[in-house]
C-alpha positions in Angstrom: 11.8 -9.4 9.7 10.4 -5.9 10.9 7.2 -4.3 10.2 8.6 -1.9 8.0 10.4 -4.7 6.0 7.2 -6.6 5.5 5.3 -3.4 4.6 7.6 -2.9 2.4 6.9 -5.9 0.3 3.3 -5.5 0.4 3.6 -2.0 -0.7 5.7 -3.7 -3.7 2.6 -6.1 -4.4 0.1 -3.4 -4.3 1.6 -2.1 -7.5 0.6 -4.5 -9.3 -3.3 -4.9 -7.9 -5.8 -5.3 -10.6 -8.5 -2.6 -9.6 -9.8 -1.0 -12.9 -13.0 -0.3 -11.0 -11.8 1.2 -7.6 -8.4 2.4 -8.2 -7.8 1.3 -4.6 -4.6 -0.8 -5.3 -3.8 -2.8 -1.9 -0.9 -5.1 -0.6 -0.3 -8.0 1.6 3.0 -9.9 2.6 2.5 -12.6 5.1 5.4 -13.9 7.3 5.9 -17.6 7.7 7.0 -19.2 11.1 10.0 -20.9 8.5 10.4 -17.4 7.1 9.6 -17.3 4.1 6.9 -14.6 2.7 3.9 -14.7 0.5 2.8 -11.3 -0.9 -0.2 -10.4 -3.2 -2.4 -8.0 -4.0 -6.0 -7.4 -4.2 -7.9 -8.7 -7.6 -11.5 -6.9 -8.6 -14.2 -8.4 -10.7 -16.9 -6.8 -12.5 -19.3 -9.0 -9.7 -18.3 -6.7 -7.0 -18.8 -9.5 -4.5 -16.3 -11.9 -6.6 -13.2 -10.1 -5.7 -10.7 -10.9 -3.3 -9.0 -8.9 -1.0 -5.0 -8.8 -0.5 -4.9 -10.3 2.5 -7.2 -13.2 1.6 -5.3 -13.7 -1.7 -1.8 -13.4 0.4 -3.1 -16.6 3.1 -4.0 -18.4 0.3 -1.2 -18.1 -1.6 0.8 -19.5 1.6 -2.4 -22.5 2.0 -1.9 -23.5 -1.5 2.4 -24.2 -0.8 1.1 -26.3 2.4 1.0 -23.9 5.3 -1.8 -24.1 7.5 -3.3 -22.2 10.2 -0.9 -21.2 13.3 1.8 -21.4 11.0 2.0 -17.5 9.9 3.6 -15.3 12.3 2.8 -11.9 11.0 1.1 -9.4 8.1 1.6 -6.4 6.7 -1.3 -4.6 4.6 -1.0 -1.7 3.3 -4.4 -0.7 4.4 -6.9 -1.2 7.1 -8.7 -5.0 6.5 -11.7 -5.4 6.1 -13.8 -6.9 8.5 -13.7 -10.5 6.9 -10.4 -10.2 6.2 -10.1 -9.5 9.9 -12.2 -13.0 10.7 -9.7 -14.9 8.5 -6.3 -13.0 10.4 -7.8 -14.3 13.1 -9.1 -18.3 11.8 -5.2 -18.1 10.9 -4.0 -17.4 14.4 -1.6 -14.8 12.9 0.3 -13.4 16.3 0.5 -9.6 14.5 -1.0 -7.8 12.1 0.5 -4.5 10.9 -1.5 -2.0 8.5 -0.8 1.0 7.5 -3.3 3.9 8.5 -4.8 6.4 6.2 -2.7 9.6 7.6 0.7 6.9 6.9 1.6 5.9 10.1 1.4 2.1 11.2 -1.1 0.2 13.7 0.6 -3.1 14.9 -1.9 -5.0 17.1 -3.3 -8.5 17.5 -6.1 -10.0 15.4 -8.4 -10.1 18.3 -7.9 -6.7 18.8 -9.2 -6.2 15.3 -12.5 -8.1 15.8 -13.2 -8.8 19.0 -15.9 -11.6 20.1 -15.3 -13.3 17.1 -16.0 -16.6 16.5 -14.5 -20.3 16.1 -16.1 -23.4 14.4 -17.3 -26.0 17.4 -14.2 -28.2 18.9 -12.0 -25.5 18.1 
């Protein structure tokens, strides 16, 4: 699947974002090594600090059907991540990430490229 394709279906998912206090409707589609995808969308909450992020809502979406980390090969976002969604792109050993950058074009680059010097739990 290309970049575009996957941005594609996260752009689809963003539509339907719940974000009656930002307005800032965002997308994720993750890619499976088996292929298959699992898009979502960001979901606010009155407690700022109790929303969840597309991204985070899109791995878990894939976690909860039984895939586990180094199993997902790519994302697409339809925004830049945030920087803890950028510490679980890279606990997920995702091989590419692709967002979509404010002026419309697309960064593809590696998680570690995203947050460098990040860190793993102990025996990892």
């Amino acid at each position: 699947m290309t970049a575009e394709e996957l941005l594609a279906q996260a752009e689809e998912v963003a539509q339907r974002a719940y974000a009656p206090y930002s307005n800032y409707f965002v997308g994720a589609a993750v890619l499976a090594r088996d292929g298959r995808v699992f898009a979502a969308a960001n979901v606010e909450n009155a407690a700022y600090p109790l929303g969840i992020c597309a991204e985070r809502a899109a791995i878990a979406k894939a976690a909860s059907e039984g895939v586990r980390p180094g199993e997902l090969e790519a994302i697409a976002i339809t925004a830049s991540p945030c920087g803890g969604c950028r510490q679980w792109l890279h606990e997920w050993r995702f091989d590419t990430v692709h967002f979509r950058r404010g002026d419309g074009s697309v960064a593809t680059c590696a998680p570690g490229e995203l947050l460098p010097e990040t860190w793993d739990l102990p025996g990892e």
